[in-house]
PLY file of the C-alpha trace (Angstrom):
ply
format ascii 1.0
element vertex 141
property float x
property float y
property float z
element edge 140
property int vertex1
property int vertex2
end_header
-13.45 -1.99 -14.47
-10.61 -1.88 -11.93
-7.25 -3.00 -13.03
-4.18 -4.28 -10.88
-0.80 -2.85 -12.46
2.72 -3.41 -10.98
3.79 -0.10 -10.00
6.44 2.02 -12.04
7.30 5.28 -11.73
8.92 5.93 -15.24
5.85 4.67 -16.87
2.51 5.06 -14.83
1.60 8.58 -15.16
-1.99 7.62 -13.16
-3.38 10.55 -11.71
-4.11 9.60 -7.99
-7.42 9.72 -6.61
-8.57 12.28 -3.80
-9.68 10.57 -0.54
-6.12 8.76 0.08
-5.68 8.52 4.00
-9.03 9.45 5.24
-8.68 9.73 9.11
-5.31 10.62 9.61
-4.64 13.92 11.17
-1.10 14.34 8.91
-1.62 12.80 6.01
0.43 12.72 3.18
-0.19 15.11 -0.22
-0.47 13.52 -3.17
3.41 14.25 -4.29
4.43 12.46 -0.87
2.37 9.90 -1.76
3.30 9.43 -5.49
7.00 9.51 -3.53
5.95 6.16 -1.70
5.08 4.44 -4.19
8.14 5.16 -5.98
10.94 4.59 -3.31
8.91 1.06 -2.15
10.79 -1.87 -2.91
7.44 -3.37 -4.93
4.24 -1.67 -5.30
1.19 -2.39 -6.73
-1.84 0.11 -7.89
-5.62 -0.37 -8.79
-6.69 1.69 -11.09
-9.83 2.50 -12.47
-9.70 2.12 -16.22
-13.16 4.95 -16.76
-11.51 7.63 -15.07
-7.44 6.54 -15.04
-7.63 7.23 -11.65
-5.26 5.39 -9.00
-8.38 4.35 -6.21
-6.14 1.52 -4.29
-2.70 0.66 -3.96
-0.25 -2.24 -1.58
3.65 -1.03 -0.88
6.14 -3.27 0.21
9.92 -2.57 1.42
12.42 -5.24 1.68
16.26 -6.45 2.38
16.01 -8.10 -0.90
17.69 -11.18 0.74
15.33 -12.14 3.93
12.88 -9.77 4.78
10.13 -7.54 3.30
7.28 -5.73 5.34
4.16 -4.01 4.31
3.34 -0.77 5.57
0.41 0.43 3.58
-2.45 -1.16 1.71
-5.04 1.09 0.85
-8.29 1.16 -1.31
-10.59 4.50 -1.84
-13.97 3.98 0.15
-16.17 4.15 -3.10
-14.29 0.85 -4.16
-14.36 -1.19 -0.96
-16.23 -4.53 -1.12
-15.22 -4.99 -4.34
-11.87 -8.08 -3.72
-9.84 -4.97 -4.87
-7.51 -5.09 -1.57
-7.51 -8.85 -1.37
-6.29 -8.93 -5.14
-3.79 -5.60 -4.39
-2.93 -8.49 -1.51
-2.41 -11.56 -3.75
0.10 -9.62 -6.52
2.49 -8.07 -3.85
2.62 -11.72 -1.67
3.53 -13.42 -5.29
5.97 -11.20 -6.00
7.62 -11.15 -2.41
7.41 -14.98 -2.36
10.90 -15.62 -2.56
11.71 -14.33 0.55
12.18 -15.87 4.00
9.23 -13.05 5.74
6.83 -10.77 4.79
5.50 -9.10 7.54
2.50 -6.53 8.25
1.17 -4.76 11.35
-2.29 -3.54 11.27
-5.48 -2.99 13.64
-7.27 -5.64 15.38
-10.03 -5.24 13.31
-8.32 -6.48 10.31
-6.50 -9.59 11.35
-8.71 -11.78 10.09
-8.46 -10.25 6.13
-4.80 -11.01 6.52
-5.10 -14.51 8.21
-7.27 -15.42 5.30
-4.50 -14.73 2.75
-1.99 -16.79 5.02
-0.57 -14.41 7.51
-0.54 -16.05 11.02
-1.20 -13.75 14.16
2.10 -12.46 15.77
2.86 -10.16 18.66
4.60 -6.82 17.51
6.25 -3.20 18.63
5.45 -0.16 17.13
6.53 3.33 16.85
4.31 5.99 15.29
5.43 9.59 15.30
2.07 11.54 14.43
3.85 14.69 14.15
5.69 13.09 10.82
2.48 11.58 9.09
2.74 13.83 6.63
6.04 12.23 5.37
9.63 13.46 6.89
9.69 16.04 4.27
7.35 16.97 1.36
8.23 16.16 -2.02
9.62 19.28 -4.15
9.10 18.88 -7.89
0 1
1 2
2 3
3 4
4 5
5 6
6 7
7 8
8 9
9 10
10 11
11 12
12 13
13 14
14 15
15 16
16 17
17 18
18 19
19 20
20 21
21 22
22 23
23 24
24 25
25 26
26 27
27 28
28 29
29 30
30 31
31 32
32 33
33 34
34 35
35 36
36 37
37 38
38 39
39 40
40 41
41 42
42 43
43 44
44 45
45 46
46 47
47 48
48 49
49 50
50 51
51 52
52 53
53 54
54 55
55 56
56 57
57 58
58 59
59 60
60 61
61 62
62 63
63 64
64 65
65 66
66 67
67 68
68 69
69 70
70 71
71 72
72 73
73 74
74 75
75 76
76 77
77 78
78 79
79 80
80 81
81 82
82 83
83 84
84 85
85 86
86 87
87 88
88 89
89 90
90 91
91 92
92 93
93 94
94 95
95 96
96 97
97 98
98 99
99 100
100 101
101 102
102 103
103 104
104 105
105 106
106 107
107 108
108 109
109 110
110 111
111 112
112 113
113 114
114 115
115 116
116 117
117 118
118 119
119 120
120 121
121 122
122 123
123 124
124 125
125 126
126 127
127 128
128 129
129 130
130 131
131 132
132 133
133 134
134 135
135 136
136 137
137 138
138 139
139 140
């Protein structure tokens, strides 16, 4: 059973599951990653309650006044096709719903997954620095 948990660092201790950014040629280790989710504004995590396992996760960052956007959603391969993104989806618009915009970019290919939780199709400018994928600097413990 998968489980959708507000995300906090000084009490999730949820191991994160391998097979995070499949396809990127950067991508970021799991301490970069766990670094994310803790400097987002709002995050949210699925996690598989057999093996206690993070397998999807939603981050949002946000003005606090106006304006949030969402740069990652995310949900392990194994657990697709399973509402686990749409519900990662519904927790993190609900909780940024007092806000004048939430905004996302994404692929073509998944417009219509974001119209169908109420986005609306916009024009947008990007900037993506391959060469920093990996996160501007790894996370020391």
């Amino acid at each position: 059973m998968i489980k959708i948990l507000k995300f906090d660092p000084n009490q999730h201790n949820y191991e994160l599951e391998d097979g995070f950014f499949d396809g990127w040629p950067h991508p970021p280790s799991k301490q970069t990653h766990r670094q994310i989710l803790s400097n987002s504004t709002v995050a949210f995590i699925a996690v598989d309650e057999n093996t206690q396992k993070i397998v999807g996760f939603v981050n949002a960052i946000s003005d606090g006044v106006l304006s949030s956007a969402i740069p990652l959603l995310e949900v392990l391969k194994p657990y697709q096709k399973q509402q686990i993104a749409t519900k990662l989806m519904r927790e993190i618009i609900q909780s940024l719903s007092h806000l004048y915009m939430i905004d996302i970019s994404c692929d073509e290919a998944l417009l219509s997954f974001y119209q169908k939780l109420g986005f609306q199709e916009r024009k947008s400018a990007i900037i993506r620095n391959i060469e920093h994928q990996h996160g501007v600097k790894e996370h020391k413990e």
